[in-house]
VEXMIMI-572318 format. One record per atom (N, C-alpha, C): residue in one letter; x, y, z. Coordinates in pm, whole numbers, plus 50000, padded with zeros to 5 digits. Layout:
// VEXMIMI-572318
AXYZ
...
// end
This chain:
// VEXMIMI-572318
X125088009455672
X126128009955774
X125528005955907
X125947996655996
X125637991056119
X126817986556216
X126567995056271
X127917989456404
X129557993256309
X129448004556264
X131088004556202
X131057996656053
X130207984156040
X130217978555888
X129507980455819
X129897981555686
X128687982455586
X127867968855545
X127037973855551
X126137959155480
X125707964055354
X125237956555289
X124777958355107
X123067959655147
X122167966255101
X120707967755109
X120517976054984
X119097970054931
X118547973554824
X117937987454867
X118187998854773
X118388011254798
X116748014954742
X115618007954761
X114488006554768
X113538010554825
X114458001754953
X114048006555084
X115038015255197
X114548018055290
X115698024055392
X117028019655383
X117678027755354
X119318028655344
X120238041255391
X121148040255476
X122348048155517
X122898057455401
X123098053055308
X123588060755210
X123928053255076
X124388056854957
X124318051654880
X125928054154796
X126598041554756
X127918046254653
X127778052154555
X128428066154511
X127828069054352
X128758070654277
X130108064554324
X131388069054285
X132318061154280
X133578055854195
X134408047554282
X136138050254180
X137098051554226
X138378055154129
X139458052454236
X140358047754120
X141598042854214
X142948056454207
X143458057854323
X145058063854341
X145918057754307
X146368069854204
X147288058854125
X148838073254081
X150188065954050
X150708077654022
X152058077454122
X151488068054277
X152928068454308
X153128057354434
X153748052354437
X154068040054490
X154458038254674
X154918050054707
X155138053554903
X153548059254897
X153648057555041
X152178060455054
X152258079155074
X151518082955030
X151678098855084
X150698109955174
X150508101655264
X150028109855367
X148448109555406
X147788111555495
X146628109255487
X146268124455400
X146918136155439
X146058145855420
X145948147655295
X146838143555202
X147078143255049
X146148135154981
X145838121755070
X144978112655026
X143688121355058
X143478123155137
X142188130255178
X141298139755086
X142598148855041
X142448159354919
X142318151954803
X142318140154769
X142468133854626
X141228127554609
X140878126554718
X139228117754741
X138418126054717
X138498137854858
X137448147354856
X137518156954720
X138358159454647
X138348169054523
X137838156454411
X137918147054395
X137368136054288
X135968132354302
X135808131054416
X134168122554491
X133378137354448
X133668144854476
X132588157254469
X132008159854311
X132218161254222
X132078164454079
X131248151654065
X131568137454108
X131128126354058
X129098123954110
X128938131054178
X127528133254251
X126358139154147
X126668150254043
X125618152854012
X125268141053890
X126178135553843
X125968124953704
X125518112753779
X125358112953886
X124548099153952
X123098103653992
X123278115254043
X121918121954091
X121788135053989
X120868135553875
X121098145553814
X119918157353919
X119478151953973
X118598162054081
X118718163954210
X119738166254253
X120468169354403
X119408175054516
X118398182254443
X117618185654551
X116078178054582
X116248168554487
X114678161754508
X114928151054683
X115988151654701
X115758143954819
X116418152754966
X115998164654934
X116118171055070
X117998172255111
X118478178055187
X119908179255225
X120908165355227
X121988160855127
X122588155455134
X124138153755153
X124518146455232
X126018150455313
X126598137255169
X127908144355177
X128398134255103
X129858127655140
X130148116255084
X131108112455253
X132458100255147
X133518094655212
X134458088955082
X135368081255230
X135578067155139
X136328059655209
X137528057055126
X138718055255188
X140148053855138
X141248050455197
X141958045055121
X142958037855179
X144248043255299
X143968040255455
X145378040455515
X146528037355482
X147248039755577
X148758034555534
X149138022455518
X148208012955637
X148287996455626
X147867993455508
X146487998855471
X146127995455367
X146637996755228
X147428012055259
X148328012655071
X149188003355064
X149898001055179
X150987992155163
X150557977555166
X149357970755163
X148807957655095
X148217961154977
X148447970154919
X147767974454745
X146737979854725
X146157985554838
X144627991154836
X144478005754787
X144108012154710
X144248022454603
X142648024354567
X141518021054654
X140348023954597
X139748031354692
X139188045854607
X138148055054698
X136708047754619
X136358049454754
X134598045654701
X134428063454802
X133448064954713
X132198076854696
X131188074354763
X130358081054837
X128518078754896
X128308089354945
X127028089454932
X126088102454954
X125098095755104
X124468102555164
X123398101055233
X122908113955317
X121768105355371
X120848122055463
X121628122755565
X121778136455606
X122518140655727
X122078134555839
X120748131355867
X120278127255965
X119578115255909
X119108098555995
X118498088155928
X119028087755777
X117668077155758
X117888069355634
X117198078555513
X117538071755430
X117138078655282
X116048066955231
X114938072755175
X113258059555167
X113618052055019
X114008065754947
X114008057554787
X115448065154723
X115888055054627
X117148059554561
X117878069954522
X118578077554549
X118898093254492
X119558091454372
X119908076154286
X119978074654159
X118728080154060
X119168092253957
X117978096653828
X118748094453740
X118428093353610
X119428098353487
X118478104753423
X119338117553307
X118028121953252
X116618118753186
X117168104753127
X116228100753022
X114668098653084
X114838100953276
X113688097953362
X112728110553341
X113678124753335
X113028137453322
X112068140853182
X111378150553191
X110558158653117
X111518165753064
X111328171752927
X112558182752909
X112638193552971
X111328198153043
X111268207153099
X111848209653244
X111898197953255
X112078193653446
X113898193353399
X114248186953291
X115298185353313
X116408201953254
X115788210153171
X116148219353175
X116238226753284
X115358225653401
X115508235453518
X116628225553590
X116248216953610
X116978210153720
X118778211253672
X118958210653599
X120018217453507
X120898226353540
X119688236653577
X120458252453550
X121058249853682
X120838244153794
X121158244953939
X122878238453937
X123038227253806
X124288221053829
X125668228553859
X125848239653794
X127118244353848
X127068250954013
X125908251654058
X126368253654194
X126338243154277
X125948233354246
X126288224454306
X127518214954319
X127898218754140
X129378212754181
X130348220354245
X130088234654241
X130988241954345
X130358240954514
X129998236254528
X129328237654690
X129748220854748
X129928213954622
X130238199354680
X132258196254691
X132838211354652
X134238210154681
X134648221354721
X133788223554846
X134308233454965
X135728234055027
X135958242555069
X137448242155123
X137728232455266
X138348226755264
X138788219755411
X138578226355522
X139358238255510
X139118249355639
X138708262555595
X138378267955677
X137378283455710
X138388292055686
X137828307255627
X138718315755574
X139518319155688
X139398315855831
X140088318855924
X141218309155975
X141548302055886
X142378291455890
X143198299755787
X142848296155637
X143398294655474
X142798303355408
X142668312555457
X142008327055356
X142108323655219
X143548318355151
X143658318754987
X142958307854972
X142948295154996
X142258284954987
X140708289454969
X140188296755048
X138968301655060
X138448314454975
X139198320054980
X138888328854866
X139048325054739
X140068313354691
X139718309854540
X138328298454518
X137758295154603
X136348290454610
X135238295654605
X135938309954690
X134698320154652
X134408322854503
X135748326854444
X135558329254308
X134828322154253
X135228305154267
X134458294054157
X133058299654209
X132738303954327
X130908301454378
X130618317854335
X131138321154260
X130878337854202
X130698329654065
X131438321954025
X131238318453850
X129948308453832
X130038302153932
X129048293153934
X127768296853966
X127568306954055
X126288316254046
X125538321053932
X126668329453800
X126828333853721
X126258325553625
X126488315053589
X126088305253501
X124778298053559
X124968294253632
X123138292453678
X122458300053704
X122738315653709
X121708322653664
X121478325153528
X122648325553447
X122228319953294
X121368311153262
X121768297453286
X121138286753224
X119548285653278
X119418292553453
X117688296453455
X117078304953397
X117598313853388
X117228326253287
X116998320053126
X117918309953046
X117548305152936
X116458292452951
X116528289153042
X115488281853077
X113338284853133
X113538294353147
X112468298953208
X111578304153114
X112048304852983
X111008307252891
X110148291652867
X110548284752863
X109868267952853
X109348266452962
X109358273253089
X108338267253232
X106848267753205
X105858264853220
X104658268853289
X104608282353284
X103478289253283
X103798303753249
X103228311653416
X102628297653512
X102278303753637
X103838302053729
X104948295053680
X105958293653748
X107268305653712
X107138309853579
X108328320453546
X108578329353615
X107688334053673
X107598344653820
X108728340953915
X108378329653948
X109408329254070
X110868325354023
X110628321653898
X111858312453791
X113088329053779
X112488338553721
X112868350953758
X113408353653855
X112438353853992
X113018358454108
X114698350054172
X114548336354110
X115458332054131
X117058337454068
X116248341253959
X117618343153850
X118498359453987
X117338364153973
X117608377354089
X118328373554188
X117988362954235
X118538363354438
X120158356554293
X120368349654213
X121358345554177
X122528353254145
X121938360754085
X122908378153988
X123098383054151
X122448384854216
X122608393154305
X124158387954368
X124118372354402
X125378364454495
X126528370354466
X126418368654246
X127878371754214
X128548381454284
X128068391954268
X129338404954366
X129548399154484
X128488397154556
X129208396054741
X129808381754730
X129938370354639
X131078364354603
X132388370054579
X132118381154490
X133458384754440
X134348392654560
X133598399154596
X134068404554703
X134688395154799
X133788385454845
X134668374754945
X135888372054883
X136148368254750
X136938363454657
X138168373254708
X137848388154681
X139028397154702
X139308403254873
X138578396854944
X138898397255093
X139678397555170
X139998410655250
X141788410555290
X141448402255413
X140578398855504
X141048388055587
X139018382955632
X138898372355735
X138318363255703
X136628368755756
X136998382955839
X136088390555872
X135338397655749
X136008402855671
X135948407555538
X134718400755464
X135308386555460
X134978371955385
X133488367855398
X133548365155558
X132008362555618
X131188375155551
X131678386355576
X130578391555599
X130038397955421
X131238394855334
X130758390155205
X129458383255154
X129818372755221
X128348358355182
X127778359155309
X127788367855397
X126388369755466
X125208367055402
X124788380855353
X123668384055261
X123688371755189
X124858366255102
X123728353854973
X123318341555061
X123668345855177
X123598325955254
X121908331055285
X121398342755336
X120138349255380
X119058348855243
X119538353155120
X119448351454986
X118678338854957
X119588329755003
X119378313754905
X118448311455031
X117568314855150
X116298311155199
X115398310655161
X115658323855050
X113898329854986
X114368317054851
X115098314454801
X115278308854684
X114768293654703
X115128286354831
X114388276654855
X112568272754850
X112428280154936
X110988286154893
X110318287454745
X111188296254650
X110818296354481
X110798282754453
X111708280954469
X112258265154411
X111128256054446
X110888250854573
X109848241054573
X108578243454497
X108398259454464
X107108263454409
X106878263154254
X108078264354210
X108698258754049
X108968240354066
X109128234354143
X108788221954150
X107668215054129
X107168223354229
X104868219554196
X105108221654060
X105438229653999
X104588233953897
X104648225753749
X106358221353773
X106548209653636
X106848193253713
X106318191753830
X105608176253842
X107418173853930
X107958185953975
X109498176454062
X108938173454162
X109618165354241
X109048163154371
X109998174554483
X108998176054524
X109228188254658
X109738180354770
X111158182654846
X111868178854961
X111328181555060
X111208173055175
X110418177755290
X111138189355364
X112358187355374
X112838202355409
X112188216955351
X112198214155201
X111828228655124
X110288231255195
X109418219455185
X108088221155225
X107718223455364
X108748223055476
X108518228155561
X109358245255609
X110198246555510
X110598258455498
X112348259155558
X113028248955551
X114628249355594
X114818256255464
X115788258955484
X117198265655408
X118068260755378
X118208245355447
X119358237555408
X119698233855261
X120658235655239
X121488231755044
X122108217655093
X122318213654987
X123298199654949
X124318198555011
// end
């Protein structure tokens, strides 16, 4: 991206961001609104991220972003969301394209267990529980289920680590079990004060978990994010 346009660059080298996604609106013929369009992008583009990047965290915090058709544009036939990912800040050095067949089974069993929270964290709500409380509280739920299951799938996973990494592979499963309730709770939140102060604690939680994580990275050959290695907290 330069000056408002995109240019094409081999994702090799330094690049803005990368497409990992692309599907057309289809279904109805008046155009319907930006905010409808908006919701059709952002709820589609999100899910489509981890099957391009099966390792979301080897490249440090990534914003993820969707272009789509205006009104001028529906009404000349234009019906295509394109998808892209990039670093919140600068360029990205080397491709955030993996597929598994690149992983170890081991690497790819952990890297794994992390997928359901990531697909819930990549279809956040539009607005803050202080806007759309219900909106926000049925997200909480998914990020209560999705906790739930990736602490499963690390927990079934952590018998195959390295036997100097299960330690922290554990601790993770912990800060994970732990989220579910103060999820659920946000989930059943009579208003948005309630809510926050629900996922206080797991947002404080997933600091120490960053930390594990890069240290279970050393250990089966992932590559460690410069964020994790200097100690942010930042997620996907």
């Amino acid at each position: 991206m330069r000056n408002g346009a995109a240019e094409r660059l081999s994702c090799e080298g330094p690049h803005r961001g990368e497409i990992y996604g692309r599907f057309e609106l289809t279904g109805r013929k008046a155009f319907p609104g930006t905010e409808e369009v908006m919701k059709a992008s952002r709820d589609r583009c999100g899910p489509l991220l981890p099957d391009y990047a099966v390792d979301l965290t080897a490249h440090g915090p990534l914003q993820t972003y969707f272009s789509h058709p205006d009104r001028a544009g529906w009404e000349r036939g234009g019906r295509t969301v394109l998808c892209w990912a990039g670093a919140p800040r600068g360029d990205l050095d080397e491709p955030i394209r993996k597929e598994e067949s690149a992983f170890a089974p081991v690497q790819l069993a952990y890297v794994s267990a992390f997928r359901p929270l990531w697909e819930a964290q990549l279809r956040p709500p539009q607005r803050g529980p202080e806007e759309d409380l219900a909106t926000a509280s049925r997200w909480a739920g998914q990020m209560a289920a999705a906790y739930a299951e990736a602490a499963r799938l690390l927990g079934d996973a952590r018998g195959g680590l390295p036997g100097d990494v299960r330690e922290p592979a554990g601790e993770i499963v912990v800060v994970f079990e732990a989220a579910v309730p103060r999820w659920e709770r946000a989930a059943r939140a009579a208003d948005s004060d309630a809510y926050l102060a629900a996922i206080e604690q797991a947002g404080r939680d997933n600091d120490l978990a960053v930390g594990l994580d890069a240290e279970i990275r050393k250990g089966v050959g992932l590559p460690v994010p410069r964020s994790a290695a200097a100690g942010s907290g930042e997620g996907v």
